[in-house]
MARMIPA-293364 format. One record per residue: x, y, z of N, C-alpha, C in turn; residue in three letters. Coordinates in steps of 0.001 Angstrom, whole numbers, plus 500000, padded with zeros to 6 digits. Layout:
MARMIPA-293364
XYZXYZXYZALA;...
This chain:
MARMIPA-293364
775385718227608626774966719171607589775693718895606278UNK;776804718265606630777709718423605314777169717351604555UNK;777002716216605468776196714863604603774926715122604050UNK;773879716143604547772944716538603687773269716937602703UNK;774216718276602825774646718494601117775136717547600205UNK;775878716517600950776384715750599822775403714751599068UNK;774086714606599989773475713251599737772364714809598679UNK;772382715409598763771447716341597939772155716924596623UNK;773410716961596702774475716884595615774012715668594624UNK;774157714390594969774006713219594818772620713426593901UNK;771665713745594509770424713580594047770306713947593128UNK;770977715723593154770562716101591916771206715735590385UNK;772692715476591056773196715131589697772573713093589325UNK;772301712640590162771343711378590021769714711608589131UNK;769074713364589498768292713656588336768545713999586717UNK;769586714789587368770564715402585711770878714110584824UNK;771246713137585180771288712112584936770459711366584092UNK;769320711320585143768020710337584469766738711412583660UNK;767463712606583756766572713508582980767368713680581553UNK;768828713453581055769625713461580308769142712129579626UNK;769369711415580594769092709822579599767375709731579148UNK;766223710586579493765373710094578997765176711252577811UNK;766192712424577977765821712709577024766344711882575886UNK;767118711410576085768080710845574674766936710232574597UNK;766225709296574957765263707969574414763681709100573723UNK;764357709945573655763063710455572844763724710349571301UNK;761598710723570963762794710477569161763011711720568695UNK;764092711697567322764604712533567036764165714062566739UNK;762813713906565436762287714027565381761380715222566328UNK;761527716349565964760311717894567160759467717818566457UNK;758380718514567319756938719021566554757866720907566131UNK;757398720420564475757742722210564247759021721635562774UNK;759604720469562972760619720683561714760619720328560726UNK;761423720566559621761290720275557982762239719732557666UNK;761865718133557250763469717576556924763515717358555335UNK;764718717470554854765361717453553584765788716193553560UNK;765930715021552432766556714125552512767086714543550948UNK;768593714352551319769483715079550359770769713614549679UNK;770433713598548501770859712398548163771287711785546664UNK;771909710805546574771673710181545007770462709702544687UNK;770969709084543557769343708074542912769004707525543952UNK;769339706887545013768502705997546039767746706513546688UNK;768408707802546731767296708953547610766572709576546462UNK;766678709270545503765795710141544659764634708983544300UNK;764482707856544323763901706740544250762621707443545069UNK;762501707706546156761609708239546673761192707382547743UNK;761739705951548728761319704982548866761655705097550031UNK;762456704748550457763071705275552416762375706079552506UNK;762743707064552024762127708304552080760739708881552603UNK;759591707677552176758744707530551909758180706798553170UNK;758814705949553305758404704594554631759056705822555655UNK;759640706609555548759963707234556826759201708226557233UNK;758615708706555909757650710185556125756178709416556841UNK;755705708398556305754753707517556635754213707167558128UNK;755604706788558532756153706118559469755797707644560463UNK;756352708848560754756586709146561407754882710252561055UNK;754521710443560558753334710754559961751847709485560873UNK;751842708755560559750806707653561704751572707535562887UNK;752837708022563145753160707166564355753071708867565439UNK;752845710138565128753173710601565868752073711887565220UNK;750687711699564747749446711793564394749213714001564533UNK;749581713877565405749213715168566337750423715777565783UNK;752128715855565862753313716216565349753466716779563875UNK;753665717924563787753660718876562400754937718704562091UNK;755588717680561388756955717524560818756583717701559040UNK;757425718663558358757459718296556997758519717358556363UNK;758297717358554896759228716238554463759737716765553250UNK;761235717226552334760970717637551094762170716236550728UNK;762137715897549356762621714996548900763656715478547862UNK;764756715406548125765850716542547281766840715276546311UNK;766696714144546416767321713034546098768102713611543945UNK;769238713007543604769443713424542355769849712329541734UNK;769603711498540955770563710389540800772110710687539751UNK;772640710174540768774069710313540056774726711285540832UNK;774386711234541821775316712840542417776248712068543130UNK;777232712828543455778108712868544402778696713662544767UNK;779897714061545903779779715033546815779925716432545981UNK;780800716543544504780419717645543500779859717885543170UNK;778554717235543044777563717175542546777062716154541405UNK;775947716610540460775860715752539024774902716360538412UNK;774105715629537830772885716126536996772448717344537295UNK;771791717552538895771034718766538962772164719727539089UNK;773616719514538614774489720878539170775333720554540069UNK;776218721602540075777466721509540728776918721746542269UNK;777748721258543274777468720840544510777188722221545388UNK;777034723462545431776701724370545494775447724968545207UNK;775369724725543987774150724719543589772978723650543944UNK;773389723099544057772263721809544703771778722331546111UNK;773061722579546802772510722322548449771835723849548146UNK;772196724884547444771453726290547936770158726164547219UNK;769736725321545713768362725727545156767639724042546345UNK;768149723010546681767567722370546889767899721590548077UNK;768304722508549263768388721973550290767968723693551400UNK;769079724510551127769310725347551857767861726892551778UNK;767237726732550147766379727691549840764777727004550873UNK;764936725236551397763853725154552281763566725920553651UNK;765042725471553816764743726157555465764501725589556778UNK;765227723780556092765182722611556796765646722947558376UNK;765463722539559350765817722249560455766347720483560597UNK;766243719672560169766580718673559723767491718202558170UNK;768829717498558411768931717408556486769986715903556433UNK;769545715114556139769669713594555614770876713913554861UNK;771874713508554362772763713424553260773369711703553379UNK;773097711383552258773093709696551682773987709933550770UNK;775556709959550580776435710101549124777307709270549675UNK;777917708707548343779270707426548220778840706457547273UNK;777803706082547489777692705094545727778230705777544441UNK;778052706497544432778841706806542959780332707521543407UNK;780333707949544263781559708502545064782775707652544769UNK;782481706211545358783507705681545389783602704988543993UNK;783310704895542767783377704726541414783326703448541162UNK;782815702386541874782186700650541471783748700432541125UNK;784594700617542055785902699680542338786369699797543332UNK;787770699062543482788609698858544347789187700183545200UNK;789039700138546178789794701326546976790636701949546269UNK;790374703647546506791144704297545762791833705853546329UNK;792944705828546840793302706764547789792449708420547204UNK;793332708166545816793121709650545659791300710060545233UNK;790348708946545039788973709167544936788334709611546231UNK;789156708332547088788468708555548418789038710261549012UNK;790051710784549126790354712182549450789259713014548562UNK;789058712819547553787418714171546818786867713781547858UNK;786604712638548101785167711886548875785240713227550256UNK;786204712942550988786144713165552231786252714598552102UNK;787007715061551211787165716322550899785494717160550895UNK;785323717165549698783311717590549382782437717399550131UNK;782988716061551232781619715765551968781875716546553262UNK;783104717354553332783604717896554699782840719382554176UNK;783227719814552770782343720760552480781221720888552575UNK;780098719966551879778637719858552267778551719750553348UNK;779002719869554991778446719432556115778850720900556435UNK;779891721784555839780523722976556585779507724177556114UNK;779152723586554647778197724560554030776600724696554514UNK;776035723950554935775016723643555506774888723835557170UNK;775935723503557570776088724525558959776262726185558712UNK;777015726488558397776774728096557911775427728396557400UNK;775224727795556482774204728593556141772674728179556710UNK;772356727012557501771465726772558276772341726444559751UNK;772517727581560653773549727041562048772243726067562867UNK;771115726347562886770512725325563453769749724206563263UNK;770002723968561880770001722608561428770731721590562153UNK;769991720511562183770398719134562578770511718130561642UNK;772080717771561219772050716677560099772362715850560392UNK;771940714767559933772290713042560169772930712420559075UNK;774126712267559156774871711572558127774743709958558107UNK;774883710126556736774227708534556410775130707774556162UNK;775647706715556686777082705521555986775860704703555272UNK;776600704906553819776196704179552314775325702961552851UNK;774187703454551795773352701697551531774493701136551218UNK;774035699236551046775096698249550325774923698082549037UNK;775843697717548230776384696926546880775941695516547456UNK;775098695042546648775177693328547369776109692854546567UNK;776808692295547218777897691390547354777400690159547913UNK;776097690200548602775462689050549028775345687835548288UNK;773738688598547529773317687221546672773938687247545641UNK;774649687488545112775603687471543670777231687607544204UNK;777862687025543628779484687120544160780509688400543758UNK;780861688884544598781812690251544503782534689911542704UNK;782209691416542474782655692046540764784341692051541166UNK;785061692031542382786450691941542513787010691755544031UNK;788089691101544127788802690773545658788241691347546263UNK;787430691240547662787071692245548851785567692360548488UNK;785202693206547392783967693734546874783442694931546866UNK;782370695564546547782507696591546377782196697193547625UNK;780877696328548406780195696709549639781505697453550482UNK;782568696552550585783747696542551532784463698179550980UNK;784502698500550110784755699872549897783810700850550408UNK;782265701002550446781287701588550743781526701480552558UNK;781946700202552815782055700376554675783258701313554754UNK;783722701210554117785441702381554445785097703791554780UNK;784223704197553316783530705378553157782578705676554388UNK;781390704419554549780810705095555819781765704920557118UNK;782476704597557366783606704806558740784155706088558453UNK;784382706877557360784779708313557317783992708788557913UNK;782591708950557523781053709065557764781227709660559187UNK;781069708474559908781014708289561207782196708797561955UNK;782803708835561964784186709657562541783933711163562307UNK;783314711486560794783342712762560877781900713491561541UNK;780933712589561551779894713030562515780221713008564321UNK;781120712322564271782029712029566258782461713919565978UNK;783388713921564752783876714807564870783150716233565331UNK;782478716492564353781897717623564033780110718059564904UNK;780157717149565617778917716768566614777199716241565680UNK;777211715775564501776305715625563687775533713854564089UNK;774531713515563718774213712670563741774718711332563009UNK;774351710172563052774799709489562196773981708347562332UNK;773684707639560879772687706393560660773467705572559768UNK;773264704301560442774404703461559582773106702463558481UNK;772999702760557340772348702482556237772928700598555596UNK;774076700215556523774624698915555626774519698311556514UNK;774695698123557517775036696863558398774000695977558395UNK;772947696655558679771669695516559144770906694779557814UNK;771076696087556900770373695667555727771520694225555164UNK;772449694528555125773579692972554621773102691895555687UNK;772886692822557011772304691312557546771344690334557132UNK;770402691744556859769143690696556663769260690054554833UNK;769945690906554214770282690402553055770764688767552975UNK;771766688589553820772171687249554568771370686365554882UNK;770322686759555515769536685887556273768469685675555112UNK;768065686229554551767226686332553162767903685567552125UNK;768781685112551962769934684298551051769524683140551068UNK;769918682877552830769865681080553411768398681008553164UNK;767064681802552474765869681196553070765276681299551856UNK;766144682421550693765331681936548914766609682886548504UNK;767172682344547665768013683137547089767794683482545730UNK;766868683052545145766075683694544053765797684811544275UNK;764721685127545343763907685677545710764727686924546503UNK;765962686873547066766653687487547761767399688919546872UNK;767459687832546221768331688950544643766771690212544435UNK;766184690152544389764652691199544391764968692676545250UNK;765687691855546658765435692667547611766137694071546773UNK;767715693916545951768492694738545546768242694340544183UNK;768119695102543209767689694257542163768878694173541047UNK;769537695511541132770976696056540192772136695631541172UNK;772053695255541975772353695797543379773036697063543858UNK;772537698173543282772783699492543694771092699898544544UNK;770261699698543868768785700599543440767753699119544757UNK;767935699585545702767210698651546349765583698496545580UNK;764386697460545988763631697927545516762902698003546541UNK;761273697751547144760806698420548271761224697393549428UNK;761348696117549295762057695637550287763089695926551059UNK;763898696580549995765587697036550818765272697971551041UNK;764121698910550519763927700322551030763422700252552233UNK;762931699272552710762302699406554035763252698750555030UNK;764016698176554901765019697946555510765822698951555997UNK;766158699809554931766698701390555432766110702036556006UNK;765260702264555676764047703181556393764043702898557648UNK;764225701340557968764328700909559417765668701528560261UNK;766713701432559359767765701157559912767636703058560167UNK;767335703888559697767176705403559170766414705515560926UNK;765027705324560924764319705141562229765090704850563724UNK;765855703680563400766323703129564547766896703997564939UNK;767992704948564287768776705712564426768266707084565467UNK;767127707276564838766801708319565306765754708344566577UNK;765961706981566897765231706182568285763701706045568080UNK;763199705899567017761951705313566903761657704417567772UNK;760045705046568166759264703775569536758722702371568253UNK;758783701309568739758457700045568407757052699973568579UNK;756257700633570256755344700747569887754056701713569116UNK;753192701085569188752000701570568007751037701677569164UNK;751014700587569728749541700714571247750146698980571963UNK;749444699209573492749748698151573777748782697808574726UNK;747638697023574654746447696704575161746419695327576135UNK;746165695293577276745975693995578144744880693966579170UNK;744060693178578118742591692780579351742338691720580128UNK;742167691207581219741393690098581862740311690120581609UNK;739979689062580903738471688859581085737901688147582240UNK;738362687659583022738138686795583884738011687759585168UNK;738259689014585055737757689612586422737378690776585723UNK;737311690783584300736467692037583702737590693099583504UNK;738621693252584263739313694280583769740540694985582864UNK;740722696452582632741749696827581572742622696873582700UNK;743652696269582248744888695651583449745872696711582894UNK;746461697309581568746719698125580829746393698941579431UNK;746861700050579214746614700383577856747900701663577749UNK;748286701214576870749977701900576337749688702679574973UNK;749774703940574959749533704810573955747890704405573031UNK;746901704402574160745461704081573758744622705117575158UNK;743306704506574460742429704770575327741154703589574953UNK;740954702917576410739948701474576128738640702147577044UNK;737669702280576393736522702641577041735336700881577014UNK;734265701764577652732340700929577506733414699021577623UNK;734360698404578342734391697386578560733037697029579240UNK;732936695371578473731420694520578867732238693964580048UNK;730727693618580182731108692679581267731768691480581065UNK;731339690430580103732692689355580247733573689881579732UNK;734471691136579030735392691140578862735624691249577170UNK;734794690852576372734665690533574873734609691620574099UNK;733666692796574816733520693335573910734278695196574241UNK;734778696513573681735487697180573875735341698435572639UNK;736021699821573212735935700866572249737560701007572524UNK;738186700920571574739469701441571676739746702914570881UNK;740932703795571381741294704549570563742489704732570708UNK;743890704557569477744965704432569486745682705816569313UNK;746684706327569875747029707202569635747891707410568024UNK;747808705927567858748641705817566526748650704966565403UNK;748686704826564289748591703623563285749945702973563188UNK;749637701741562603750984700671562278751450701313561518UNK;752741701036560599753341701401559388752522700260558885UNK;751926700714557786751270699702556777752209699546555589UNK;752738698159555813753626697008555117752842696049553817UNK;753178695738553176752594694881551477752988693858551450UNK;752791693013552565753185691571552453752574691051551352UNK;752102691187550566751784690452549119752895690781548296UNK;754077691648548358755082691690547451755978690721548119UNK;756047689802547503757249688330548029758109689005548896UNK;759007689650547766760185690463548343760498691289549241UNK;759443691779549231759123692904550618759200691758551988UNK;758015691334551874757451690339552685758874689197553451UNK;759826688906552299760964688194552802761673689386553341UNK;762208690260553061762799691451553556762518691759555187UNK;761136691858555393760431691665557012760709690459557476UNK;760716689400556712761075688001557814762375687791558049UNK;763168688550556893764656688349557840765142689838558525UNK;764269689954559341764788691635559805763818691475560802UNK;764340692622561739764051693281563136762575694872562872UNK;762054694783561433761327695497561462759690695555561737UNK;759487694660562291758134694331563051758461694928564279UNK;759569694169565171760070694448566580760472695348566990UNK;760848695951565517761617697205566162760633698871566071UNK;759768698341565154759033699296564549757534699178564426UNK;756817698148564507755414697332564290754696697185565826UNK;754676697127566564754269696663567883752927697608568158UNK;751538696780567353750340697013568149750027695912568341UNK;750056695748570061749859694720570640748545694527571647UNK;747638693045571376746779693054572066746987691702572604UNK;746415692002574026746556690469574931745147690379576256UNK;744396689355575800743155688915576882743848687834577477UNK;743602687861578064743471686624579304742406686253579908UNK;742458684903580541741537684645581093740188684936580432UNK;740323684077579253739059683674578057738856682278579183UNK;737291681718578650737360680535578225736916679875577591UNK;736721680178576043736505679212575128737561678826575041UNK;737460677661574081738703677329573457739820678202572155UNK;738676678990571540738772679495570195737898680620569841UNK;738484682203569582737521683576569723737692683833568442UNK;737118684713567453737098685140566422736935686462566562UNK;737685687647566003737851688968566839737913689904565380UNK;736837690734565650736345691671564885736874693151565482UNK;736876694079564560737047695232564328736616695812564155UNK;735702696988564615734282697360563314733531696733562691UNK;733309695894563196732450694441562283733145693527561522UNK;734462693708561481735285693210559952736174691991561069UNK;735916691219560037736910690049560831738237689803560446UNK;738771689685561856740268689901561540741401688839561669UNK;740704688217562476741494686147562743740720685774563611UNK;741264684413563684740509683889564594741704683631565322UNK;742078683096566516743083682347567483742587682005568997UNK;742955681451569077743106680378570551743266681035571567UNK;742534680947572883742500681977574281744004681666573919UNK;745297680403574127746113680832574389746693681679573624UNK;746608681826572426747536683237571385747028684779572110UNK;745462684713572497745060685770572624745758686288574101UNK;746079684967574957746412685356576269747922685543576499UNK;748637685378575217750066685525574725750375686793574748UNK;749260687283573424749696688528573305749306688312571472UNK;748299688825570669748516688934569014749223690495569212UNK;750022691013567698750142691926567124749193691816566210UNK;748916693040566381747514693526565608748230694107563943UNK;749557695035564587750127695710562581750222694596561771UNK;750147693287562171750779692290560902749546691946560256UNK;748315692133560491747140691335560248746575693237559347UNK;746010692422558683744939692996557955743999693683558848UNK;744108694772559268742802695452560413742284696880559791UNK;741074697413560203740408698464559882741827699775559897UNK;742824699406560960743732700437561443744923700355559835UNK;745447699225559309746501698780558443745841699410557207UNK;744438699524557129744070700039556271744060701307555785UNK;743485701987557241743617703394557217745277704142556979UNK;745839703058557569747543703727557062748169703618556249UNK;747831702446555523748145702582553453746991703619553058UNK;745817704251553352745204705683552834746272706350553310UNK;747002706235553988747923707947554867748894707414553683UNK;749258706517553356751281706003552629750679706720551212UNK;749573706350550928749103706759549368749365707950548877UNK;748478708921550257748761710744550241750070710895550228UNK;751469710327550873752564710416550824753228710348549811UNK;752627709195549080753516708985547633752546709899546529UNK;752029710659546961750856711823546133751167712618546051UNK;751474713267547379752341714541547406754068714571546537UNK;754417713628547271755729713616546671756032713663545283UNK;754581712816544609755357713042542672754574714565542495UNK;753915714917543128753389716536543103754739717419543184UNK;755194716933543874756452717898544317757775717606543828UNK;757867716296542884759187715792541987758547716959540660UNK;757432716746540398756589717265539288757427718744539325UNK;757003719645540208757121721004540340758621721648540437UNK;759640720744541050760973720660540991761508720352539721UNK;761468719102539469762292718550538411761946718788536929UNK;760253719697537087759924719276535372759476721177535127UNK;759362721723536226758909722989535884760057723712536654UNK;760573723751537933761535724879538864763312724644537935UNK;763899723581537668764800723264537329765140723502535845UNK;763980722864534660764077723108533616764078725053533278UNK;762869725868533915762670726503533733763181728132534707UNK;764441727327535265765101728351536437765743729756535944UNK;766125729656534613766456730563533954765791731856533052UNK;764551730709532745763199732247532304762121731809532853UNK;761974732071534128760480731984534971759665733252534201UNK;759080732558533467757772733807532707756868733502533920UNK;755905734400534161755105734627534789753853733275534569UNK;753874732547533221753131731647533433753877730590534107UNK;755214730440534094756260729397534931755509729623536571UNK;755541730389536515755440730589538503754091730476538715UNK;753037730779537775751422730477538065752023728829537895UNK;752250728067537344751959726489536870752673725983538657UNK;753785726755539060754810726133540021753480725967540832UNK;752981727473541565752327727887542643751012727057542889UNK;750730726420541440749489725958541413749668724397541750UNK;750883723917541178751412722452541804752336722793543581UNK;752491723523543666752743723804545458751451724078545942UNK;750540724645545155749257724877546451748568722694546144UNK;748953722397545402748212721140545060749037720264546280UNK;750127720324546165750823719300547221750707719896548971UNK;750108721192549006749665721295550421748563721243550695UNK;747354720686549850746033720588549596746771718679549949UNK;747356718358549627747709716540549573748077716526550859UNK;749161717296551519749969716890552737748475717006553911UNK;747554718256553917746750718366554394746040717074554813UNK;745609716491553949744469715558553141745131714238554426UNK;746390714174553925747587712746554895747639713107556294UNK;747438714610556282747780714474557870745803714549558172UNK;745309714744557959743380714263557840743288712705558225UNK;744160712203557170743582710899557198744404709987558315UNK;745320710403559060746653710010559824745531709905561581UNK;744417710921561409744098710964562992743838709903563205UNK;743640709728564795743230708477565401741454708542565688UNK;741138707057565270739534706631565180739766705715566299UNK;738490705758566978737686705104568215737126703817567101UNK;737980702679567597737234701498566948736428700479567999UNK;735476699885567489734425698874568048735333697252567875UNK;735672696756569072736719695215568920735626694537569731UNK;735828693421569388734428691940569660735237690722569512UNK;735321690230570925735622688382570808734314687643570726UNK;734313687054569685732984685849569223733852684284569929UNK;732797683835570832733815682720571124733526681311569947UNK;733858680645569557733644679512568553733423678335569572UNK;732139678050569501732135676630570873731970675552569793UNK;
């Protein structure tokens, strides 16, 4: 009897276990919350920001997450432009009502030099405040602290001994210790991006210098790099859909976040419906485009994958809705193509969803920065008709993105080339 209990002891904490660990592998991210991304100019750029709202917007179609964009340039943990650091988090963090809140500060923090005891103590000081103030006054908020984008130091040679990046890692190791501490999240914003900065060096270093252009102010290349590194953090799935047919005995062998209906008989022809779109990427901007080839953001984040087998032409040409999308070889097809990298009816529909994103958002820089802020002090009654009328406009937009975000039943066709 006693060995039953123990082997049933066993079990359960062997479930507690594997019910603990799968929750962790979910993403961060509930249906129901409103995240703030609270920040300097980089966050006020609108660009992470942006690839993340996108991102999690096609990738999770059905999920009611909002997004407000609180970014200031020039702030730091006292604040700057929009106001002293109090004032910021209560008109433009704490008056949302976030359940989620991003904070990105230390570029200007640490003052574009050399380590500096008594700078770095404000640093740690203010930023211990903003995390204490935002717990009080939202206790069930969830924040994810951000260790600093980079200073490239990459493609251009350090402004002094060490560099500046190497001060910004100091700062995010406070970061991170104080999120161990205080039980908060944490996204490390430098590491990967210097990687791929690196790897982008050895392969155009013209072209590399783009990615960061001041090297403070990434431009959409480095923004998507963060955005990645922002995602990873918060355990983003890689995949998008994952499709595997035999044609050679006719059947759907799998389908991973889809639904494959009306398969023909040889196998060619198919109705798919994805539960989700790619992040739609601009490989026509060089820089961008090099930014993805030296980085983990296809793999880590891109994965709509399709794989036939058991073709036998030599060579299929594979349509979408009628629209042709490549051609490749039974063996690529029996490999496995990714479908997000190619031009498809789906890549399309999700630059319409990125568009509404970057629509809403200058709707809502508009209504903040040029009417709520300037005019916080004498809201005349025509102030609050102009606000109400640019807030009902940007939930008439968010509407519109999450419209255009559902998933479509598409028509796919292998043409064989004899």
């Amino acid at each position: 009897m006693k060995k039953v209990h123990r082997f049933a002891s066993v079990l359960i904490l062997l479930l507690l276990v594997a019910s603990a660990a799968y929750a962790q592998s979910g993403f961060y991210l509930k249906d129901g919350d409103r995240v703030v991304f609270y920040g300097d100019s980089i966050t006020d750029q609108r660009l992470y920001t942006t690839f993340v709202e996108t991102y999690v917007v096609t990738r999770f179609p059905k999920m009611n997450v909002g997004f407000v964009h609180s970014g200031w340039g020039g702030d730091r943990v006292t604040g700057g432009g929009g106001g002293k650091i109090d004032e910021r988090l209560r008109r433009d963090v704490i008056a949302y009502k976030p359940t989620v809140v991003t904070i990105m500060l230390g570029m200007n923090d640490a003052s574009y030099k050399a380590h500096d005891a008594a700078i770095f103590d404000t640093f740690t000081t203010g930023y211990q405040h903003i995390t204490r103030t935002l717990k009080s006054a939202l206790p069930g908020a969830r924040l994810t602290l951000i260790q600093p984008s980079p200073y490239d130091d990459v493609t251009r040679a350090p402004t002094f001994d060490g560099g500046y990046n190497a001060v910004l890692v100091r700062y995010g190791g406070f970061i991170k210790e104080l999120a161990q501490k205080e039980g908060h999240h944490v996204a490390d914003l430098n590491t990967s991006v210097v990687g791929a900065l690196r790897k982008a060096n050895d392969t155009d270093a013209s072209l590399a210098q783009r990615i960061v252009p001041d090297r403070v102010h990434p431009g959409p290349g480095g923004h998507l790099l963060m955005a990645e590194a922002l995602l990873r953090a918060w355990n983003a799935p890689a995949i998008v859909s994952s499709i595997e047919i035999d044609a050679a005995t006719r059947k759907l062998v799998r389908a991973d976040n889809s639904k494959v209906t009306g398969l023909s008989q040889d196998g060619s022809r198919w109705t798919q419906e994805d539960n989700a779109l790619p992040l739609p990427l601009d490989m026509k901007d060089a820089a961008l485009a090099l930014a993805v080839r030296s980085s983990d953001v296809v793999s880590n984040l891109n994965r709509q994958m399709l794989r036939v087998a058991g073709l036998s032409a030599p060579r299929y040409t594979l349509k979408i809705d009628n629209e042709e999308v490549g051609s490749f070889t039974k063996e690529q097809l029996g490999e496995g193509i990714n479908l997000a990298t190619l031009q498809t009816p789906m890549t399309k529909q999700a630059a319409a969803v990125h568009a509404l994103t970057l629509k809403h958002n200058t709707v809502h820089f508009a209504s903040w920065r040029q009417v709520h802020v300037p005019l916080q002090d004498i809201l005349t009654p025509e102030a609050k008709n102009a606000m109400k009328a640019l807030d009902d406009l940007e939930t008439e937009l968010v509407r519109q993105q999450r419209a255009a975000a559902q998933p479509k039943a598409r028509r796919y066709e292998l043409i064989s080339q004899m």
